[in-house]
N, C-alpha and C positions, 0 to 999 in steps of 0.2 A: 527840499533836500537836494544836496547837487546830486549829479549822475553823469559819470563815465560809463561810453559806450564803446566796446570793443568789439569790434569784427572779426571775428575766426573763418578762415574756410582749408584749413587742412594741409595750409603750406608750413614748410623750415619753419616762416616768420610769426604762426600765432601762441606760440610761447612767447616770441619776444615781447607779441602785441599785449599777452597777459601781463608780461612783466611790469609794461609802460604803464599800462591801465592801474595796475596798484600803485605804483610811483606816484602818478597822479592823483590818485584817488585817496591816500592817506592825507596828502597834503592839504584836498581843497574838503576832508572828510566828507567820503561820497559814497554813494554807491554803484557798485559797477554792473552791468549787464550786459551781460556775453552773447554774443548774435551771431547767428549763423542764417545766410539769404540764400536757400534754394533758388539756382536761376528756373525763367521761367520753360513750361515743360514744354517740347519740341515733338508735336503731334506729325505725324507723318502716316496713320491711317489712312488717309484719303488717296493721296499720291500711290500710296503701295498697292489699295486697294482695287482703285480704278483700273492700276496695269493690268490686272489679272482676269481671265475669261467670265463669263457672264458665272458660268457654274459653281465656282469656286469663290466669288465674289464676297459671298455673303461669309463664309467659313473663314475667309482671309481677317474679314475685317475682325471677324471674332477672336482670331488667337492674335491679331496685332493687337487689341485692344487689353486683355488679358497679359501681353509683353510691358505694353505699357503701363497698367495696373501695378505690375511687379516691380518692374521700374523705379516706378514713383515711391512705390513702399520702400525700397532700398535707399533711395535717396534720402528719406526720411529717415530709416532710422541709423545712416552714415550721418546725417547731419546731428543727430539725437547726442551720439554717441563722441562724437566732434564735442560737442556742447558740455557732454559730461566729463569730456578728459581736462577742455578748460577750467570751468568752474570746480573740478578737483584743485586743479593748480593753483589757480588764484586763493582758494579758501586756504590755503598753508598759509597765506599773508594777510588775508584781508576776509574777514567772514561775512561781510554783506557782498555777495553775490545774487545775481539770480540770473535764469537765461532765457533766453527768446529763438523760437525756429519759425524764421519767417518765407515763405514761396513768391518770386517776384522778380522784377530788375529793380537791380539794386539801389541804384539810383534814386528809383523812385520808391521801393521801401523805408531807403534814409531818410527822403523827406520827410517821414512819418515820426520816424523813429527818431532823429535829433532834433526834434523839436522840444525834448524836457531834456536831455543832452548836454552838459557843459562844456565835453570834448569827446570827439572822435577818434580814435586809435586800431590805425589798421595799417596791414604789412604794405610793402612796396609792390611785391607781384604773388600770382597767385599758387594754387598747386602745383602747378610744373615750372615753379621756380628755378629747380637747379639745372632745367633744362633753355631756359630762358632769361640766361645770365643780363644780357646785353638789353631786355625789351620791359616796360612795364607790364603791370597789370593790365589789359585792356578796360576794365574800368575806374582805374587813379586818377585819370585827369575827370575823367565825369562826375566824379565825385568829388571830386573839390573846387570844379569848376561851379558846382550845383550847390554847396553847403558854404552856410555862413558862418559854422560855428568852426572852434579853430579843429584842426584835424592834424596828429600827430602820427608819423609814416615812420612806423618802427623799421630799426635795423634790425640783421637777423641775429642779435643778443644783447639783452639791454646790460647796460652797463650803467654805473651810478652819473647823474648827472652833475657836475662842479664846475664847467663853463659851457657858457654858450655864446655863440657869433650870431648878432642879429645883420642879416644885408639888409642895409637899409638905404634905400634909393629916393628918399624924401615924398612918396608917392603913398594915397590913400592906403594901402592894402597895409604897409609897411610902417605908417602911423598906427593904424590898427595893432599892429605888432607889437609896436613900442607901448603904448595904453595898455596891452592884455599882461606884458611883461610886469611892467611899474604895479599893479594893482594884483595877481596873483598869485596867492602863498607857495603856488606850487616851484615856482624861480626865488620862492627868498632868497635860499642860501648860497645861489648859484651870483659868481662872477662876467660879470660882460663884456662882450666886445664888439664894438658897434663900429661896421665896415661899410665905405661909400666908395665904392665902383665906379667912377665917370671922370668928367673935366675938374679940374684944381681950381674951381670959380667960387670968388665971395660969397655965392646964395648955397649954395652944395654945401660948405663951410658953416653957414648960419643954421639951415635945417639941422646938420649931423648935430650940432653946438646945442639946439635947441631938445635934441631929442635927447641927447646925454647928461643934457641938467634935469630933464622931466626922469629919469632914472635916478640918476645920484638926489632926488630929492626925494625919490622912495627907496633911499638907502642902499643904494648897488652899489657896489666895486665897480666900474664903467671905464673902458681906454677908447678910445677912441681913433678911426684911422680912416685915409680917405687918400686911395690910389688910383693911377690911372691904369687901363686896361680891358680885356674882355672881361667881363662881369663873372660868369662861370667859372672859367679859369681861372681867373683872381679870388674867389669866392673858395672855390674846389683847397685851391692850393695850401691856403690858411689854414682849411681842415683837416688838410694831409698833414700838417706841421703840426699838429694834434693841441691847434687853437681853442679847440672845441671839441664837446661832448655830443653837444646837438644844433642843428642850425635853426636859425629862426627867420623867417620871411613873408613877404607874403606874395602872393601865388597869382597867376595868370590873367596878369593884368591888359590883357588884350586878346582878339578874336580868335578861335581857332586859324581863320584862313590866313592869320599874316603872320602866326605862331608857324605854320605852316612853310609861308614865303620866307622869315629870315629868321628863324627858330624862336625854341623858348628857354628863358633862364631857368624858368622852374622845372622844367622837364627834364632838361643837363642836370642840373641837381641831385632832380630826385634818383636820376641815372647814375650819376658820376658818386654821390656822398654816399662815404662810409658809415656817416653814424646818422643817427635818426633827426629830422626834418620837424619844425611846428609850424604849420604854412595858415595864411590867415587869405580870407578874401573879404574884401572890400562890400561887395555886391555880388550877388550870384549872377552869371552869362549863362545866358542861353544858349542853348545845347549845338543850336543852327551857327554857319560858318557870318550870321549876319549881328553877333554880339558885336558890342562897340569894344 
């Protein structure tokens, strides 16, 4: 049985992420399961402990340890209750639901968890979104940098999807794209626009040519276009001209440290785009500045 996986954690965006997860989930008839990852808990008994005089030591550690007790229950049962306001939502649309509260970094809770996964559906930043206009999630790029299955970066209100703009740079990640597209009920009825960003050369030309017939042969509407320019900004721009519903790409195809030295497409994107992202990766990178 397929299965959509949805991440909640209490920002604007997990309504929208509910919303995408049923869009998806009727399509490839799935079931959806709703998640919510307790980051992991931040013990600080010791340090606080030790400050304090030999006589009091012992009574300290006791009422931190008791703060922290509380703690943890609260966050559970915020996390419980997170869980139950989605899967109300979702079930107006979609009645296979079920939910998961899981304790960890996330990262490597996903691991676990998208392994019977057919897609990923999680918002762009997290609870202090609307204070944190300009900045990601501090976990989005870890997690997509780590997962191989495709992962959909909702906007903050889903909206019906009837085009999408695949960037396509003729490079693994973005073949991948193209394949997931051609073979997915969940794009049947959507319209294509397959854009290449770079020099005006005969091989740029034959890739774009080659990935638009592998489309229009599993029946797409497909145009095709191929400009010169910054990739982002040529990318961004299409979207502002309301070319598209949702972008389609695929995702960080080089190290953090040179993403770093002369930025990243995916990152502008997921920065700069107004409507929701379906980023594919290739091969999972390692976490270290030493990924190829």
């Amino acid at each position: 049985m397929a299965k959509v996986l949805a991440l909640v954690d209490g920002s604007i965006y997990s309504e929208s992420v509910c919303d995408h997860a049923v869009w998806a989930a009727k399509a490839l008839d799935a079931d959806i399961q709703v998640t919510h990852v307790l980051g992991p808990r931040q013990g600080s008994n010791a340090a606080i402990s030790n400050s304090a005089g030999f006589g009091r030591r012992a009574a300290l550690s006791n009422e931190i340890a008791v703060l922290d007790a509380n703690r943890a229950k609260l966050g559970e049962l915020h996390g419980q209750a997170l869980l139950e306001d989605a899967a109300a939502h979702v079930s107006q649309a979609h009645a296979r639901v079920v939910t998961a509260l899981r304790e960890g970094d996330l990262v490597t809770e996903l691991g676990d968890l998208s392994e019977t996964a057919d897609l990923v559906v999680l918002g762009k930043r997290g609870e202090a979104a609307d204070f944190a206009k300009g900045h990601l999630g501090s976990n989005l790029e870890r997690v997509v940098r780590s997962c191989l299955k495709p992962i959909l970066v909702a906007s903050r209100a889903y909206s019906p999807i009837k085009r999408i703009v695949i960037a396509f740079d003729g490079g693994a990640s973005s073949l991948k794209a193209v394949d997931h597209i051609a073979c997915s009920p969940v794009f049947r009825d959507v319209e294509v626009h397959l854009l290449t960003v770079g020099a005006d050369q005969i091989e740029a030309h034959r890739k774009l040519d080659a990935a638009a017939l592998k489309l229009s042969a599993a029946d797409f509407d497909v145009d095709i276009e191929l400009i010169q320019g910054v990739p982002a900004d040529e990318i961004n721009a299409r979207v502002q001209q309301g070319a598209a519903d949702m972008l389609v790409m695929g995702a960080y195809g080089h190290s953090r440290i040179r993403n770093l030295i002369i930025g990243s497409t995916t990152t502008e994107m997921i920065r700069r785009c107004g409507v929701s992202l379906m980023l594919f990766r290739e091969t999972p990178l390692p976490l270290s500045d030493k990924s190829a």
